[in-house]
MDAnalysis code that builds the backbone (N, CA, C; Angstrom):
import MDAnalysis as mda
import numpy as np

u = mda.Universe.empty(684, n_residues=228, atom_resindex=np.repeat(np.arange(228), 3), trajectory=True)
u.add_TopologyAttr("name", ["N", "CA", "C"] * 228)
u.add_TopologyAttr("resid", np.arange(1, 229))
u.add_TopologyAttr("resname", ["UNK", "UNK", "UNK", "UNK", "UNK", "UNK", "UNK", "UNK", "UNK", "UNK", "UNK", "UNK", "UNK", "UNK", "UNK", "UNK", "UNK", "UNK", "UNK", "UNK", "UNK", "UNK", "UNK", "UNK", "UNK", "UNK", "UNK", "UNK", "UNK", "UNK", "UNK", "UNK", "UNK", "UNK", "UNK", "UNK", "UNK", "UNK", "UNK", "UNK", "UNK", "UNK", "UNK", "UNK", "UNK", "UNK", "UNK", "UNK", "UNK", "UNK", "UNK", "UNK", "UNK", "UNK", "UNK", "UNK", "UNK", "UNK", "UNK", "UNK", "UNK", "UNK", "UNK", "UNK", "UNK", "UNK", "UNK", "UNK", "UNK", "UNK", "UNK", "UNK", "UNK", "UNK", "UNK", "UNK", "UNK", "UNK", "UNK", "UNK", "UNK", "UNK", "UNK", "UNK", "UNK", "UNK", "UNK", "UNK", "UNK", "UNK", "UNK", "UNK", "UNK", "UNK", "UNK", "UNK", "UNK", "UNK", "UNK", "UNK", "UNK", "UNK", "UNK", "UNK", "UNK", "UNK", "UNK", "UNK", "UNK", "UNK", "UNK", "UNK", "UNK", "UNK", "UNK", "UNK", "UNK", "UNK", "UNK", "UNK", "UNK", "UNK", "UNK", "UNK", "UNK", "UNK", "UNK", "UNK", "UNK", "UNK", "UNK", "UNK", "UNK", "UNK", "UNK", "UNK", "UNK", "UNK", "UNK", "UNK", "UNK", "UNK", "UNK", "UNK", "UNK", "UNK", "UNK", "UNK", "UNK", "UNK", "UNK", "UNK", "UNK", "UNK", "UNK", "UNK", "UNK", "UNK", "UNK", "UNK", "UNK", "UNK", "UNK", "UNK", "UNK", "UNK", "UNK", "UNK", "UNK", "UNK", "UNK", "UNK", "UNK", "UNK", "UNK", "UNK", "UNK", "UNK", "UNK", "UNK", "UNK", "UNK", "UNK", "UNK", "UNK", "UNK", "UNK", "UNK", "UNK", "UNK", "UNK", "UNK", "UNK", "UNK", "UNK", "UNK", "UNK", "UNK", "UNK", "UNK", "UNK", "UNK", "UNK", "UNK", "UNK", "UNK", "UNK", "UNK", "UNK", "UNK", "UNK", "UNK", "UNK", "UNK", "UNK", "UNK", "UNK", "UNK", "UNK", "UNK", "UNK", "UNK", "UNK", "UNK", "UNK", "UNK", "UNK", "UNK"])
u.atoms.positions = np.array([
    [5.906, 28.630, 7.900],
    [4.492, 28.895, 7.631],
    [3.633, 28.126, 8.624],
    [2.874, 29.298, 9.473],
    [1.596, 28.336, 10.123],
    [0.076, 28.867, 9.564],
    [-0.183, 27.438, 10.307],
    [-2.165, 27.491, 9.475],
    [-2.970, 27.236, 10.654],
    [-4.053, 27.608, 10.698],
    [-5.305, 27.168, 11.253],
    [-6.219, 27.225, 10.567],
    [-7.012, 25.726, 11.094],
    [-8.870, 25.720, 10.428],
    [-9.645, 25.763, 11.473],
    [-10.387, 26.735, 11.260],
    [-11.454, 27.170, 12.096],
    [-13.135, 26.935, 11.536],
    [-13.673, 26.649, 12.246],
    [-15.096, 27.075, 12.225],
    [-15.671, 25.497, 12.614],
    [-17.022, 25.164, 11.955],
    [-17.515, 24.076, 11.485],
    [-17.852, 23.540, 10.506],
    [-19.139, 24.170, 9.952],
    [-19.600, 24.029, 8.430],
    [-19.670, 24.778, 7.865],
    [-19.023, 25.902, 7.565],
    [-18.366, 26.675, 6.707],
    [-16.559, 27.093, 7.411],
    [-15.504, 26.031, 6.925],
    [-14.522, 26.594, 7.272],
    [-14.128, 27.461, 6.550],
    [-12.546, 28.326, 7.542],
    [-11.751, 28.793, 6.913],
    [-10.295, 28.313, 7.622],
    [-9.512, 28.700, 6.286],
    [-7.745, 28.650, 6.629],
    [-7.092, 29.683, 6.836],
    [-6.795, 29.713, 8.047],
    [-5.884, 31.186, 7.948],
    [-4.551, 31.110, 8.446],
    [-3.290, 31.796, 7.409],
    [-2.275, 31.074, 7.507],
    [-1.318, 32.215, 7.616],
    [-0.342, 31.980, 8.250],
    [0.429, 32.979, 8.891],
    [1.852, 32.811, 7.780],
    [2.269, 33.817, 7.314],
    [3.163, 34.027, 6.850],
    [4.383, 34.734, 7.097],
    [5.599, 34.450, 7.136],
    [6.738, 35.198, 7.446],
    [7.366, 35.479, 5.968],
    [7.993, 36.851, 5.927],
    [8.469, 37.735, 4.521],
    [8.878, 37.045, 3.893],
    [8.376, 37.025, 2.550],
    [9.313, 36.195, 1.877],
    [7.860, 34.838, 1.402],
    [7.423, 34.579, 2.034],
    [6.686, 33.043, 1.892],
    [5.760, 33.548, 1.070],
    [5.033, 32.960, 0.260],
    [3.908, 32.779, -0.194],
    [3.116, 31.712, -0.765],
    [1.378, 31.909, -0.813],
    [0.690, 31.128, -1.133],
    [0.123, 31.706, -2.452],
    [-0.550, 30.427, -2.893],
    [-1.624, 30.882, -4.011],
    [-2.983, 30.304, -4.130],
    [-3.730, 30.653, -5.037],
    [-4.856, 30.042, -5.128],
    [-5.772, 30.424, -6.490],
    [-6.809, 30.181, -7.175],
    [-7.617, 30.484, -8.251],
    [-7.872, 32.340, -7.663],
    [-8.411, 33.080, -9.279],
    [-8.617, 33.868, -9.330],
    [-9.733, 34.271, -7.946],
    [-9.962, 35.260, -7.077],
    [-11.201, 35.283, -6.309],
    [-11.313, 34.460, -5.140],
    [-10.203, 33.808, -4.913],
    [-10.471, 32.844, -3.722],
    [-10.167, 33.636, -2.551],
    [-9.792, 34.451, -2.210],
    [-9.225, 34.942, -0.884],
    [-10.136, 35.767, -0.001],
    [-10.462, 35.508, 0.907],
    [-11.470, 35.976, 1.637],
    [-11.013, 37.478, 2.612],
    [-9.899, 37.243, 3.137],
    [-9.376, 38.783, 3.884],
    [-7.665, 38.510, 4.220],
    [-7.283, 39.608, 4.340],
    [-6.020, 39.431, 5.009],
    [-5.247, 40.871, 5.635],
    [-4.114, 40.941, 6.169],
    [-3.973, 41.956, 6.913],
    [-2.788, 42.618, 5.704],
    [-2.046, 43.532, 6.141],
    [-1.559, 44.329, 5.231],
    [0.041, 43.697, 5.454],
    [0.800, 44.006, 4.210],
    [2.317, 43.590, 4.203],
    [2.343, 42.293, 3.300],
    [1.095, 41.941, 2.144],
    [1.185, 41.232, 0.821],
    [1.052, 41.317, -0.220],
    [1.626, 41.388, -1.161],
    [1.639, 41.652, -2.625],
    [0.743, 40.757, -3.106],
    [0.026, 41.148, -4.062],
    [-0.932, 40.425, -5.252],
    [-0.039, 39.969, -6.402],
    [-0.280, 39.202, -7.181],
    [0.660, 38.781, -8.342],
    [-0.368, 38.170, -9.111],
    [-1.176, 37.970, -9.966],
    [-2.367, 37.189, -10.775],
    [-1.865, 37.286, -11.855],
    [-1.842, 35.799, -12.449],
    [-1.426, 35.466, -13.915],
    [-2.127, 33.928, -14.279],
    [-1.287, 33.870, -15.752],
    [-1.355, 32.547, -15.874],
    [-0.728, 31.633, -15.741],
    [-0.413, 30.863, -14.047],
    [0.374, 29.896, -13.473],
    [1.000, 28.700, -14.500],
    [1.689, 28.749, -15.449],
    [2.279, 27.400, -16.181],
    [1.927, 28.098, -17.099],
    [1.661, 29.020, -17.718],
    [1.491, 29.902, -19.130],
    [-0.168, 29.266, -19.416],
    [-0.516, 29.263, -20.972],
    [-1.439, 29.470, -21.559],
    [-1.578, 28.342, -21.313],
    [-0.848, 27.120, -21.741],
    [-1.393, 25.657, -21.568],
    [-1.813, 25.350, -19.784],
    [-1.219, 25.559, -19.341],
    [-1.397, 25.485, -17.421],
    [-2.954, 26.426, -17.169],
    [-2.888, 27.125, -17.772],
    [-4.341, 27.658, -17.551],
    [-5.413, 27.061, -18.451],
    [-5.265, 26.349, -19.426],
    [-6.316, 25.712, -20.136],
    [-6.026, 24.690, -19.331],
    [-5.222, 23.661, -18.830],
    [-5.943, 22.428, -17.779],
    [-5.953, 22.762, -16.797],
    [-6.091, 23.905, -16.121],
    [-6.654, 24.068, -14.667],
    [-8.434, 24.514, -15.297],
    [-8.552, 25.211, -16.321],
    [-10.033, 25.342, -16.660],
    [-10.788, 23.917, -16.617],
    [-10.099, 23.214, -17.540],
    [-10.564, 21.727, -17.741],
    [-11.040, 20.937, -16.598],
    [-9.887, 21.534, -15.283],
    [-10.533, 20.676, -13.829],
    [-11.134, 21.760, -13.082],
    [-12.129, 22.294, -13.513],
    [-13.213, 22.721, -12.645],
    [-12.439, 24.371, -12.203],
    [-10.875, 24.535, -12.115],
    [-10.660, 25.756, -11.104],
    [-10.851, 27.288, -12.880],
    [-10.402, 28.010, -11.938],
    [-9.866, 29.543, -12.970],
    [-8.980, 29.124, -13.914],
    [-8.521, 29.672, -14.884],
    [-7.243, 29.953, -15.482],
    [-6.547, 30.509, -14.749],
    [-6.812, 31.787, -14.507],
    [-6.365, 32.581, -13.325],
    [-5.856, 32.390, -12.460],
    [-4.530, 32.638, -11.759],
    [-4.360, 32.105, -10.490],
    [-3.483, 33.333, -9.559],
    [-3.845, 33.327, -8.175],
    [-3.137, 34.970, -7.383],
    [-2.254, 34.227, -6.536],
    [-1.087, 35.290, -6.776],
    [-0.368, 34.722, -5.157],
    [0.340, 35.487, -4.919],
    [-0.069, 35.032, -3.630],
    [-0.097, 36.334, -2.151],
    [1.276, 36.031, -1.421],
    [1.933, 37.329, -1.694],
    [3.506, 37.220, -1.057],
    [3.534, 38.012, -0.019],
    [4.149, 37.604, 1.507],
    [4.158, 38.341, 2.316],
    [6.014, 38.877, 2.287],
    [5.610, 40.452, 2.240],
    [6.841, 41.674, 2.575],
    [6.979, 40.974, 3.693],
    [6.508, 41.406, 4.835],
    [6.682, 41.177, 6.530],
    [5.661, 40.040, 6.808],
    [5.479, 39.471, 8.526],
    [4.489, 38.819, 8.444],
    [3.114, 39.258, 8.547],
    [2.937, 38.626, 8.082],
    [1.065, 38.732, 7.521],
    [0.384, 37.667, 8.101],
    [-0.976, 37.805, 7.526],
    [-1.990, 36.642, 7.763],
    [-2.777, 36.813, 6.285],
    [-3.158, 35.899, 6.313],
    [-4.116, 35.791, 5.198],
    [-5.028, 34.683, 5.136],
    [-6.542, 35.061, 4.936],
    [-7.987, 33.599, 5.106],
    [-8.340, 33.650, 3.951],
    [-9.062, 32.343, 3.475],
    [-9.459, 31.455, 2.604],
    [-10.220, 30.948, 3.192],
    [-11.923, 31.087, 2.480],
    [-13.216, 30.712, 3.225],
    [-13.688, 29.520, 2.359],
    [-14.572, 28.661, 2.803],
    [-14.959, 27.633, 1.899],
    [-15.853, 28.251, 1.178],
    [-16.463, 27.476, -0.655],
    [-17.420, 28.224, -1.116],
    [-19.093, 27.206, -0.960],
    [-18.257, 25.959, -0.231],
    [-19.989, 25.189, 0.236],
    [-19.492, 24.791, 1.529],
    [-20.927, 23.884, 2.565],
    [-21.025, 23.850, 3.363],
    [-20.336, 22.528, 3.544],
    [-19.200, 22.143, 4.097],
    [-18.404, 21.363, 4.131],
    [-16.616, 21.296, 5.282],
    [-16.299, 20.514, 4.910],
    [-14.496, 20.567, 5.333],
    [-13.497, 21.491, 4.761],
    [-12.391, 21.290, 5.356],
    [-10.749, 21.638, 4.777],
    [-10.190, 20.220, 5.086],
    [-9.628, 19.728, 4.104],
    [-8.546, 19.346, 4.071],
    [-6.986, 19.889, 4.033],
    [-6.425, 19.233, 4.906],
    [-5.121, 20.118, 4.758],
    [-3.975, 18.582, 4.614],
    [-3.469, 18.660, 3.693],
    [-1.970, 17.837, 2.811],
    [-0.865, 18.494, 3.353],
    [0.049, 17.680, 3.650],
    [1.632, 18.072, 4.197],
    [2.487, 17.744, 2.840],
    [2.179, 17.668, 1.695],
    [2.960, 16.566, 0.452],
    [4.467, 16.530, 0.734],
    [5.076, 15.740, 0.461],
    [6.347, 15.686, 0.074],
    [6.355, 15.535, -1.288],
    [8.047, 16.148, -1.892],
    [8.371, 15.937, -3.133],
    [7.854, 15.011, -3.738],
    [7.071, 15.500, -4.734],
    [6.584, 14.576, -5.940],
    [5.516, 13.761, -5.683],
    [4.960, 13.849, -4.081],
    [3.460, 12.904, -3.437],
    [2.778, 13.676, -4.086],
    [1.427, 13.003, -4.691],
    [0.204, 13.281, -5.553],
    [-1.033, 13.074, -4.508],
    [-1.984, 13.857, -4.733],
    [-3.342, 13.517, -4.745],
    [-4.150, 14.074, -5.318],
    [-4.906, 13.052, -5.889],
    [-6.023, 13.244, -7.082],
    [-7.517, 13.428, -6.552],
    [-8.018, 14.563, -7.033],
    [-9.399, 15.460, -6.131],
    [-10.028, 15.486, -7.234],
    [-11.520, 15.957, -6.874],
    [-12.586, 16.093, -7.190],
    [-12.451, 17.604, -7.767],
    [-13.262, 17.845, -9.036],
    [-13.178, 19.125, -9.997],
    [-13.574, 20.007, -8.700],
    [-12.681, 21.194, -8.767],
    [-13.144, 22.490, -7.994],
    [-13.012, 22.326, -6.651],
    [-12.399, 21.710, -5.928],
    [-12.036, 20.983, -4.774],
    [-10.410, 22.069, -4.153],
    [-9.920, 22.182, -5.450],
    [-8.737, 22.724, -4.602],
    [-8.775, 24.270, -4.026],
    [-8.227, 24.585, -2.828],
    [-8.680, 25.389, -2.276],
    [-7.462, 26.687, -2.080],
    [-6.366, 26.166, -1.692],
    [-5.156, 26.606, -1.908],
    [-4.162, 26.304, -1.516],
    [-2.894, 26.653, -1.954],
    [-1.488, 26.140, -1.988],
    [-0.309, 27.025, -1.712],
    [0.719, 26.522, -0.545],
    [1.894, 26.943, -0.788],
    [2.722, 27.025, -1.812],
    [3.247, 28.172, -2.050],
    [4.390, 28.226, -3.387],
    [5.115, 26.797, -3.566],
    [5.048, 26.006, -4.789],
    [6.090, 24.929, -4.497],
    [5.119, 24.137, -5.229],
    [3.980, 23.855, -4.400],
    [2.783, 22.487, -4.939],
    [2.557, 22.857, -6.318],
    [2.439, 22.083, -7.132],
    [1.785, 21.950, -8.680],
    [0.455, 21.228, -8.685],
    [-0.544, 22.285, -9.161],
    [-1.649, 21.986, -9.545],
    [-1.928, 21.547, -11.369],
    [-2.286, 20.324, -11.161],
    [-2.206, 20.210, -12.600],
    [-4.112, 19.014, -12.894],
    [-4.081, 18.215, -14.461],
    [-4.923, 17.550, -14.252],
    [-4.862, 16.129, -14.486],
    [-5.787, 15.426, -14.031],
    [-5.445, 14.096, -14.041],
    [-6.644, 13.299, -14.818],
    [-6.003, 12.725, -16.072],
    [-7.232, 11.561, -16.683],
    [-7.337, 10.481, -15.716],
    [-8.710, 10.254, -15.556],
    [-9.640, 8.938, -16.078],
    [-9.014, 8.094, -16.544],
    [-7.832, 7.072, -16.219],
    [-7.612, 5.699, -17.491],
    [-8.311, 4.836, -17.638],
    [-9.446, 4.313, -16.863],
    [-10.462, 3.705, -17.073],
    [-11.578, 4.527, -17.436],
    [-12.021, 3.881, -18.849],
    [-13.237, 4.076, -19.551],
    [-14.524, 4.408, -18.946],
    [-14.907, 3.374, -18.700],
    [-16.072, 3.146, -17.009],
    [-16.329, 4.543, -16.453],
    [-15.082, 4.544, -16.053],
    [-14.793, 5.465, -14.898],
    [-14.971, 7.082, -15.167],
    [-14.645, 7.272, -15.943],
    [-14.443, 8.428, -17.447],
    [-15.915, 9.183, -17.522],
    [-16.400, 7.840, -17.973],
    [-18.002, 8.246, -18.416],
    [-19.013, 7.985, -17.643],
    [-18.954, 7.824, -16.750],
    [-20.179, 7.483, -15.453],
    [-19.797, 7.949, -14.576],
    [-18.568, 8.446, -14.399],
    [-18.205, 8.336, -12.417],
    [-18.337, 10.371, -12.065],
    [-19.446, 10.888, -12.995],
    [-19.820, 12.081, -12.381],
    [-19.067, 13.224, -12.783],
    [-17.690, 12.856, -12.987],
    [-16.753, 14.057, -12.466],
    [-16.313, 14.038, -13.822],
    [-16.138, 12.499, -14.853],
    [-15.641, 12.802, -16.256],
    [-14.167, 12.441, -16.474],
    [-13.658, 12.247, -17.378],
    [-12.387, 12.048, -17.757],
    [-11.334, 12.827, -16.632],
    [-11.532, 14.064, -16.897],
    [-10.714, 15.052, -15.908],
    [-10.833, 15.271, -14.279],
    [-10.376, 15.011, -13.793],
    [-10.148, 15.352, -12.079],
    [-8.682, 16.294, -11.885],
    [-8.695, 16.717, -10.505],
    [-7.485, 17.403, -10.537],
    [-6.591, 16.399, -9.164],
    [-5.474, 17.154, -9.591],
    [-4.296, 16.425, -8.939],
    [-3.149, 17.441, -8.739],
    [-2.638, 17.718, -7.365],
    [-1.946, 18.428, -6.577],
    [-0.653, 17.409, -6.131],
    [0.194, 17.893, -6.142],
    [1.422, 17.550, -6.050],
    [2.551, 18.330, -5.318],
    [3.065, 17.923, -4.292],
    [4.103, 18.628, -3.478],
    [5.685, 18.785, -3.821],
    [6.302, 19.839, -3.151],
    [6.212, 19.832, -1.942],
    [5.645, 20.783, -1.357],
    [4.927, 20.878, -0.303],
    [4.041, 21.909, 0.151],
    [2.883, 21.397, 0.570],
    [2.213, 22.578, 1.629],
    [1.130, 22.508, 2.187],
    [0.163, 22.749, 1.138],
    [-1.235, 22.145, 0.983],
    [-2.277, 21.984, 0.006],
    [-3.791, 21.819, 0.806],
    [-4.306, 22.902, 0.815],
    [-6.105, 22.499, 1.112],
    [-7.120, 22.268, -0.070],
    [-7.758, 21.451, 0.501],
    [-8.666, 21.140, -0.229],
    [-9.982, 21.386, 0.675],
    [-11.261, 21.239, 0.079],
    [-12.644, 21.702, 0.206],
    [-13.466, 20.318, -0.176],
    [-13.816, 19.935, 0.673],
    [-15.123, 18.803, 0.637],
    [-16.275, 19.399, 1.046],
    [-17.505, 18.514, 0.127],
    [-19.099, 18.504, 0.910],
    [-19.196, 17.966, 1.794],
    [-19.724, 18.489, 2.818],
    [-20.237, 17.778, 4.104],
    [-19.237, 17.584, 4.920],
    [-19.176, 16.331, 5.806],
    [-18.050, 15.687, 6.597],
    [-16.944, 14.669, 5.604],
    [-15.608, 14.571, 6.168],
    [-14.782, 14.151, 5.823],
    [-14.517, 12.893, 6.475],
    [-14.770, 11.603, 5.974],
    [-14.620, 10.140, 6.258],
    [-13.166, 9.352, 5.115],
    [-11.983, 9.265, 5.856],
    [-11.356, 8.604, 5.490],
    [-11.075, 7.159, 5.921],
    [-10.586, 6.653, 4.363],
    [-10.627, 4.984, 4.612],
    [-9.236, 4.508, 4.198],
    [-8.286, 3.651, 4.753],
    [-7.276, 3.588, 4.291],
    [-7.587, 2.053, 3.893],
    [-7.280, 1.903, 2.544],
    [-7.478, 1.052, 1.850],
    [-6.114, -0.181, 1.780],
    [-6.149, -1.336, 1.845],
    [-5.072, -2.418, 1.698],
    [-5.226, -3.062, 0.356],
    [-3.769, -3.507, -0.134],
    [-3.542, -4.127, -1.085],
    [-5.099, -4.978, -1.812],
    [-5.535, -4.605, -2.558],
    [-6.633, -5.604, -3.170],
    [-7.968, -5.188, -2.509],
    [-7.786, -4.253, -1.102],
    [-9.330, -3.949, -0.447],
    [-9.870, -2.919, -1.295],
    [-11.663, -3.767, -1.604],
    [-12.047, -2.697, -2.378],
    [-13.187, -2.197, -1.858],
    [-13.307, -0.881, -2.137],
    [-14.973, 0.441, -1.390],
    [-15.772, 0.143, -2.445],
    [-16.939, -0.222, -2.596],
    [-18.556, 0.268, -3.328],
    [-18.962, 1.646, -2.625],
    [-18.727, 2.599, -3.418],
    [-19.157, 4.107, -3.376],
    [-20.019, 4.539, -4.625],
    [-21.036, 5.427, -4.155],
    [-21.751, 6.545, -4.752],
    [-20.973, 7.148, -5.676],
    [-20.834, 7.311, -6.526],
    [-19.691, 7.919, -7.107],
    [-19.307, 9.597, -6.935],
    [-20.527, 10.215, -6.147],
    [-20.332, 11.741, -5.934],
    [-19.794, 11.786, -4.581],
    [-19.532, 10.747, -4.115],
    [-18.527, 10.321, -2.737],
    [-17.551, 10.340, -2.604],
    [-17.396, 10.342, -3.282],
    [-15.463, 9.962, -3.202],
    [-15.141, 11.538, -4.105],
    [-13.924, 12.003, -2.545],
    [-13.314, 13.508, -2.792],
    [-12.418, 13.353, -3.447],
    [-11.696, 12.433, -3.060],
    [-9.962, 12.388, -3.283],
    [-9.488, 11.270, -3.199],
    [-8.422, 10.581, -3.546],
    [-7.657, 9.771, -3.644],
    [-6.270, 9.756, -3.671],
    [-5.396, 8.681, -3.218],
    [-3.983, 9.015, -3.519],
    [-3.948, 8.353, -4.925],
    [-2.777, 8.413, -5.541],
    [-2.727, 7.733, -7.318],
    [-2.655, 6.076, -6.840],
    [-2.275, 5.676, -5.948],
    [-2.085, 4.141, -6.229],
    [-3.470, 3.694, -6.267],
    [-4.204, 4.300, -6.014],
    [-5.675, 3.753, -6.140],
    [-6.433, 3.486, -6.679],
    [-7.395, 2.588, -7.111],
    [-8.078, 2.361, -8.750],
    [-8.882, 3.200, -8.245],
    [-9.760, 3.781, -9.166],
    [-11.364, 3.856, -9.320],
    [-11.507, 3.840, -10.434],
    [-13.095, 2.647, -10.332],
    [-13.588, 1.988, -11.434],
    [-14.630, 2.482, -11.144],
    [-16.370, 2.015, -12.482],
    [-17.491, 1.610, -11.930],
    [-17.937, 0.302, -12.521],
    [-18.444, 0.037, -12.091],
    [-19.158, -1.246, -12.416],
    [-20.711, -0.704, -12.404],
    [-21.696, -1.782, -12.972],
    [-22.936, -2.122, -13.282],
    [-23.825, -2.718, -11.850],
    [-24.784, -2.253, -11.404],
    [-25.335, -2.975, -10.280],
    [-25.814, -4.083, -10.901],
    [-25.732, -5.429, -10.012],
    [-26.308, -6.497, -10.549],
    [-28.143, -6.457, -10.040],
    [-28.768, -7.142, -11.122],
    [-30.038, -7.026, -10.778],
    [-31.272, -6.280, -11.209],
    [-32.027, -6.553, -11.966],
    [-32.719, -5.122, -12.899],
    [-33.565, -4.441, -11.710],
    [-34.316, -5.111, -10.630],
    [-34.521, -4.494, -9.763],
    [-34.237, -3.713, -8.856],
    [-32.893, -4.130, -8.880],
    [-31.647, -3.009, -7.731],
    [-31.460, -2.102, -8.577],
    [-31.238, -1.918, -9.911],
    [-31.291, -1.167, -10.566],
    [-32.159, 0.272, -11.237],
    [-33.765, -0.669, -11.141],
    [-34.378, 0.212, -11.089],
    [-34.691, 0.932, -10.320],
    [-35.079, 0.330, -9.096],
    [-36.004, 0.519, -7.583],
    [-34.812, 0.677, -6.808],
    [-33.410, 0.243, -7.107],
    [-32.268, 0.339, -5.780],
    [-32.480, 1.567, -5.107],
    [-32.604, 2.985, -6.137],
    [-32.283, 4.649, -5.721],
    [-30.639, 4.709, -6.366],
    [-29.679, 3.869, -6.685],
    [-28.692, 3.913, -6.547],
    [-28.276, 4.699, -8.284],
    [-29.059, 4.032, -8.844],
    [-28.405, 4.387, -10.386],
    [-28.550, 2.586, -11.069],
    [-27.859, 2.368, -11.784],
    [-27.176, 1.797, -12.706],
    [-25.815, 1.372, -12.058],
    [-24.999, 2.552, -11.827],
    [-24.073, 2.017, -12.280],
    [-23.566, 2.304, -10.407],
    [-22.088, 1.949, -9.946],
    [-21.642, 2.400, -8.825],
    [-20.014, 2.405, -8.669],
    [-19.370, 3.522, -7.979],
    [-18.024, 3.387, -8.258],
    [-17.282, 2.482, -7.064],
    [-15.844, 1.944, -7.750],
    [-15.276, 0.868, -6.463],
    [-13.867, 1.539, -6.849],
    [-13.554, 1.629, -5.315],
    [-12.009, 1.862, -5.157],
    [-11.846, 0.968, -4.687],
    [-10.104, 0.628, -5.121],
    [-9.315, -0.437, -4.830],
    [-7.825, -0.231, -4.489],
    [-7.754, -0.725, -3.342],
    [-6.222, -0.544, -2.479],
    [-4.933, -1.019, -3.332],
    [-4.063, -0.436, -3.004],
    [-3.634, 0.535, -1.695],
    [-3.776, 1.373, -1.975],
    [-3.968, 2.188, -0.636],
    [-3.950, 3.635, -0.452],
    [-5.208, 4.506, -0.113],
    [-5.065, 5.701, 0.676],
    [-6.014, 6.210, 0.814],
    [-7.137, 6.465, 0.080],
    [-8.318, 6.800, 0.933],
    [-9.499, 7.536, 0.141],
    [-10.634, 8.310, 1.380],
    [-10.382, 9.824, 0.363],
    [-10.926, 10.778, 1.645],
    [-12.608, 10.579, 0.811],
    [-13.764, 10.106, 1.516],
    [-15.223, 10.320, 1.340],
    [-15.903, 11.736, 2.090],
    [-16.911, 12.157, 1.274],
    [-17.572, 13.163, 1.648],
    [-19.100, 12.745, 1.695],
    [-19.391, 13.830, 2.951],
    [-21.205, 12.600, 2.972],
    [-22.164, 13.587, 2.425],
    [-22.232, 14.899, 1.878],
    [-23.036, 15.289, 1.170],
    [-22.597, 16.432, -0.267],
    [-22.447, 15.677, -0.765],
    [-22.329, 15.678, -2.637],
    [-22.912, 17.259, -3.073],
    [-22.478, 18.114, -3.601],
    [-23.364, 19.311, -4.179],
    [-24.356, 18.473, -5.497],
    [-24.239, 17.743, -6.120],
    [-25.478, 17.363, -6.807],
    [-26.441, 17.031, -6.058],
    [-26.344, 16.267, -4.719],
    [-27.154, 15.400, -4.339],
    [-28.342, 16.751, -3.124],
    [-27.575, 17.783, -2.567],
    [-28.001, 18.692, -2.072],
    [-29.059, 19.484, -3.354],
    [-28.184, 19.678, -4.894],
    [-29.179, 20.425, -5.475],
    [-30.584, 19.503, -5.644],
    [-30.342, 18.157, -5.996],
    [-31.523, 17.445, -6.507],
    [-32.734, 17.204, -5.037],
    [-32.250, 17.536, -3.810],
    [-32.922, 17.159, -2.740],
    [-33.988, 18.713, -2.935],
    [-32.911, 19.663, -3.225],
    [-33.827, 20.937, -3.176],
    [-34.675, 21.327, -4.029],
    [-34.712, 20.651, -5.355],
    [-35.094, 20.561, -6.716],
    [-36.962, 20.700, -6.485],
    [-37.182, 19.655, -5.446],
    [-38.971, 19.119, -5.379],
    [-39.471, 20.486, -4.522],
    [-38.510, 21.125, -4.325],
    [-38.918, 22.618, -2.941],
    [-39.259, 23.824, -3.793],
    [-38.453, 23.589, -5.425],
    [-38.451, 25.082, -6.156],
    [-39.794, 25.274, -6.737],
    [-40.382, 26.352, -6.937],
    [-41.035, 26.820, -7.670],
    [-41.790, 26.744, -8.990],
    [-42.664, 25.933, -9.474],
    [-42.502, 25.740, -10.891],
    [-43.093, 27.191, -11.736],
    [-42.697, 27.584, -12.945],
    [-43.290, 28.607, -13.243],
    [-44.417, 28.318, -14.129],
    [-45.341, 29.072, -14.148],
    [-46.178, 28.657, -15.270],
    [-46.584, 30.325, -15.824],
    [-47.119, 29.395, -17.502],
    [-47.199, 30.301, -18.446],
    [-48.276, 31.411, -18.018],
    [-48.973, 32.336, -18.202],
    [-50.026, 33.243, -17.938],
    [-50.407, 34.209, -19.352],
    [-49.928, 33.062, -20.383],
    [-50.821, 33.204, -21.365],
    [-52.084, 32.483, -21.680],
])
């Protein structure tokens, strides 16, 4: 199986298949492809596998595209942002941001991942549930904006935005903590509260957040008023 990502700020993946191979992805994700692939749409892991892929942001639903002969087949982003692309090996995890996953070689398990910190659960934006992809297999993912990775060391810890942080590998904490200071607090812009990852291990950042794009556009909309 080969891939390419193309574009800039709106990518796509387009991945070459030889007979026999296939990918998958949520209901609706597939943008075009050439002829010589079967459709297959179900519920990937039965009824329960489709109630926690709902839970993390994707479909129940899931299609996958088998190539007879070789084919091609693209996958477009649905915001203005990256691809990530994962090589996993057996049983390597990474834990993403709801609605993030983009698509997968036959093989990867998409499943979901709690929150074990409390904190973290209830402030850090995204909620108890995040998702988490698991190899073996090739895996894209979809970020806002640009893609800034930080490789984190034993005990090194990030102060992040909490709508910042895309992804993570599992050895990684994320917490939040409380800003110190009632003034940083009020007047910071920041919030209250702020999330910290803690090493080891990676962490992919994204520099513009879909909340933070809607709330910028928020002061631009329209207000309606009554005309009674």
């Amino acid at each position: 199986m080969r891939y390419t990502v193309s574009g800039t700020t709106l990518q796509v993946v387009e991945i070459e298949l030889e007979a026999g191979e296939a990918v998958f992805t949520e209901s609706g994700g597939m943008s075009w492809m050439s002829e010589n692939i079967e459709m297959d749409t179900g519920v990937k892991g039965g009824l329960f596998g489709g109630l926690k892929r709902k839970m993390s942001g994707e479909s129940a639903f899931m299609t996958t595209y088998r190539a007879t002969a070789p084919a091609k087949i693209t996958f477009g982003s649905e915001f203005i942002g990256k691809v990530i692309d994962l090589d996993l090996e057996a049983g390597k995890s990474v834990v993403c941001q709801k609605d993030s996953f983009m698509c997968a070689q036959e093989g990867v398990q998409l499943d979901i991942h709690f929150q074990k910190k409390l904190g973290a659960g209830l402030l850090g934006g995204e909620g108890f549930i995040l998702q988490k992809v698991t190899g073996p297999g090739l895996a894209f993912l979809e970020i806002d904006g640009e893609i800034v990775e930080k490789d984190l060391a034993q005990g090194e810890k990030l102060k992040v935005d909490p709508g910042y942080v895309a992804a993570f590998e599992p050895s990684v904490t994320y917490d939040m903590e409380r800003i110190k200071g009632i003034k940083n607090m009020l007047f910071g812009g920041e919030g209250i509260f702020i999330a910290t990852v803690t090493g080891p291990g990676k962490v992919w950042l994204q520099t513009m957040p879909r909340p933070t794009v809607a709330n910028s556009l928020m002061k631009y909309m329209p207000v309606g008023r009554s005309t009674g």
